[in-house]
N, C-alpha and C positions, 0 to 999 in steps of 0.2 A: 607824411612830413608835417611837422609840426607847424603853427603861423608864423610864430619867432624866427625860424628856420628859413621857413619862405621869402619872407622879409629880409634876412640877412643874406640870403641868395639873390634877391631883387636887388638892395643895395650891389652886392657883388656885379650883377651882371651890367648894371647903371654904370658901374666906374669903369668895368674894362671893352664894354661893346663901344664901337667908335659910333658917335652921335650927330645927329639924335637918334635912338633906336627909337622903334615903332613899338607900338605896345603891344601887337601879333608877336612882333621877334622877342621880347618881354615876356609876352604870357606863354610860348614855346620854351620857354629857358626854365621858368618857373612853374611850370605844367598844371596852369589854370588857364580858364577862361579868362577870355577878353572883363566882361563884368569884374570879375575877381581882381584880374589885373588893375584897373582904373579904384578901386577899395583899396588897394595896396599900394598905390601910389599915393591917395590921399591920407592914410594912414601915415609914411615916413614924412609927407610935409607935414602934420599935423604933430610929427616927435622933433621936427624941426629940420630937417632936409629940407632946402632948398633945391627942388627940381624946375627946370622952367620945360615948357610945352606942354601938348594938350592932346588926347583922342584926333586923329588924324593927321598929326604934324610931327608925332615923337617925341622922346623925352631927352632933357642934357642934365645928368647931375652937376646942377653949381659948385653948389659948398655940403659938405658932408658934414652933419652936426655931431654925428659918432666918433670924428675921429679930429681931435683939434689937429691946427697947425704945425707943422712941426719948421723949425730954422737951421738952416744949409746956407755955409758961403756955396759959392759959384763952384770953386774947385770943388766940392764936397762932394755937390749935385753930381757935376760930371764922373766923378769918380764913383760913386753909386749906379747912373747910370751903364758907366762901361762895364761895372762887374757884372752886372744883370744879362746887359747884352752878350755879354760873354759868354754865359751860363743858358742863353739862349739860342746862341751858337754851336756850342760844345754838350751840350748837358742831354741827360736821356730824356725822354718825351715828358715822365711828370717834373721834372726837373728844369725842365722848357717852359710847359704850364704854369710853374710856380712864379718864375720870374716875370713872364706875363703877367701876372696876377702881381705879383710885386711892385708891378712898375706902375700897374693901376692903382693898387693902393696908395703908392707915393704920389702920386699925382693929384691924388684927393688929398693928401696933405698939407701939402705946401703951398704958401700964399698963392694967388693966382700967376702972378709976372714967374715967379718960377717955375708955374704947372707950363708954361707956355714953351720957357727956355727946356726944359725937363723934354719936351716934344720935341725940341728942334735941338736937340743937342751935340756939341761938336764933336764929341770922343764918339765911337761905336765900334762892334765889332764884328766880322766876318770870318768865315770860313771856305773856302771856296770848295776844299775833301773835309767836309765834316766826319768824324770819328764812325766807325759802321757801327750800327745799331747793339745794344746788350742782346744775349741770346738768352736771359734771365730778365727777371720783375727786377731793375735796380732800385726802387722803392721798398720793395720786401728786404732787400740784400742789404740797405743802408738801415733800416729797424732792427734786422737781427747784428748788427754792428755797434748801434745804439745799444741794445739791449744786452750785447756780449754775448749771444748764444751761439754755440758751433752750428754750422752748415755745413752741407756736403753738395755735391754737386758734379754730371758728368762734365767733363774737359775734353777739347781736342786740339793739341798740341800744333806747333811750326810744323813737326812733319806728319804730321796726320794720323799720330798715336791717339789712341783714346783709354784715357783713364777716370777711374770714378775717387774723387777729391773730397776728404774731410780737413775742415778749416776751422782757424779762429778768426772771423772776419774781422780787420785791424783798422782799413782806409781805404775810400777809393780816390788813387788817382788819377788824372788827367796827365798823359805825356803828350807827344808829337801827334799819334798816330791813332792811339785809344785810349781806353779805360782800362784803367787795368787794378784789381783788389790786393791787396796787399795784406799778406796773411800771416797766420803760423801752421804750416802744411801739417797735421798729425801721420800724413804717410811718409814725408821726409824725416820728421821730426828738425823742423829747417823755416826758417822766414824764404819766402817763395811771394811771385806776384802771378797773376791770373789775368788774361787778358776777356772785358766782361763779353765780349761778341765770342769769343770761342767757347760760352759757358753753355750749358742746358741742363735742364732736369734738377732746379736749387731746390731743396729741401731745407729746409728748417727745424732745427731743433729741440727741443727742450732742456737741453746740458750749456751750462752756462759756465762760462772761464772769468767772471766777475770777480774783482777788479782789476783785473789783468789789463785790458786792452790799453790805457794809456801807457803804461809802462812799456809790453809790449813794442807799442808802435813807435814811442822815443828809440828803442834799441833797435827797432829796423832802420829806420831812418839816418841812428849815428852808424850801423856798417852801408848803407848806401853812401853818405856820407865820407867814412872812411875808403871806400873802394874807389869815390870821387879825386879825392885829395890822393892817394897811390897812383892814380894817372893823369895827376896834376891837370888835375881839369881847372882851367885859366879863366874860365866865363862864369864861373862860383853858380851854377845850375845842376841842381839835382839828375845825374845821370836816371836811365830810366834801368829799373831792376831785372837780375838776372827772374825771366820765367822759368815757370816748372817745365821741365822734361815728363 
């Protein structure tokens, strides 16, 4: 690992470890030495981080000179925070992570009175059955989605059929119950959703259906849409999509 790297991993781990961390839990994060670690803190106050504490008291990053201020009414804040917390509710493990790390970065951001309320904030969210786990990388699955390239992938169905799934990965949703990807099935030849805990064995492809996938996923969306308004669905919420058989 490079120093630059090191350094911007030490920042990271500064902003999201609850403080003060020790600079044993520091130099474990950053996989140096205790020496090295105390060089690398004096390093980022000397680019202008503000750290307070010392060798056997731990560290608090103050003020982050990397990354200015940024300005949120109140409402803004909280509304940043719920979506995060939400996504740390709901969301698959790196997806979890990230928002943790989001919420660390935000908090290096903004004035201090707001890092505070940012902590204590009144919106949050819960889960009490959180969604069961993907039986795929949904990291990997949301890149080759990015990227538009087909996937395949075994499946095992409500009644416990198992088939092997070539897809155009289009969206993943969040409904009631799970995750579920929203596709264009090439064995139906049909917009089809995939629930991601029933998935196993993703491959990835190198065939890519570029620039399809926006297009695409507007025309899923307006027949889920359409199939909504046919059963006069009154609560204007996106019904959750017919699964593959």
């Amino acid at each position: 690992m490079s120093r630059t790297a090191r350094l911007f991993q030490l920042m990271q781990a500064l902003r999201s470890l609850p403080s003060p961390v020790t600079a044993q839990r520091l130099a474990l994060e950053t996989g140096v030495s205790d020496r090295t670690l105390y060089r690398d803190i004096d390093t980022l106050r000397g680019l202008g981080a503000v750290i307070d504490g010392a060798a056997g008291y731990g560290y608090t990053l103050i003020e982050d000179a990397s990354l200015p201020p940024m300005a949120f009414d109140d409402e803004e804040l909280e509304a940043l925070v719920l979506g995060l917390r939400e996504v740390q509710a709901v969301g698959d493990p790196a997806l979890k992570e990230a928002a943790t790390s989001a919420l660390a970065k935000l908090r290096a951001r903004v004035p201090e009175a707001q890092s505070r309320r940012l902590q204590h904030a009144v919106l949050t969210a819960h889960r009490f059955a959180p969604p069961p786990p993907p039986g795929i990388d949904a990291r990997q699955l949301r890149r080759a989605a990015w990227d538009e390239v087909q996937v395949s992938f075994a499946y095992r169905d409500g009644q416990g059929q198992d088939t092997r799934r070539a897809v155009c990965p289009l969206a993943i949703v969040y409904f009631e119950a799970s995750h579920c990807l929203l596709t264009w099935c090439l064995l139906r030849g049909d917009y089809r959703a995939f629930r991601l805990d029933r998935m196993r064995d993703l491959v990835v492809s190198d065939t890519s259906f570029r620039p399809r996938r926006a297009p695409m996923l507007r025309a899923f969306l307006e027949q889920i849409r359409g199939s909504a308004d046919s059963r006069d669905n009154s609560n204007g919420l996106l019904p959750e999509p017919k699964q593959s058989r």
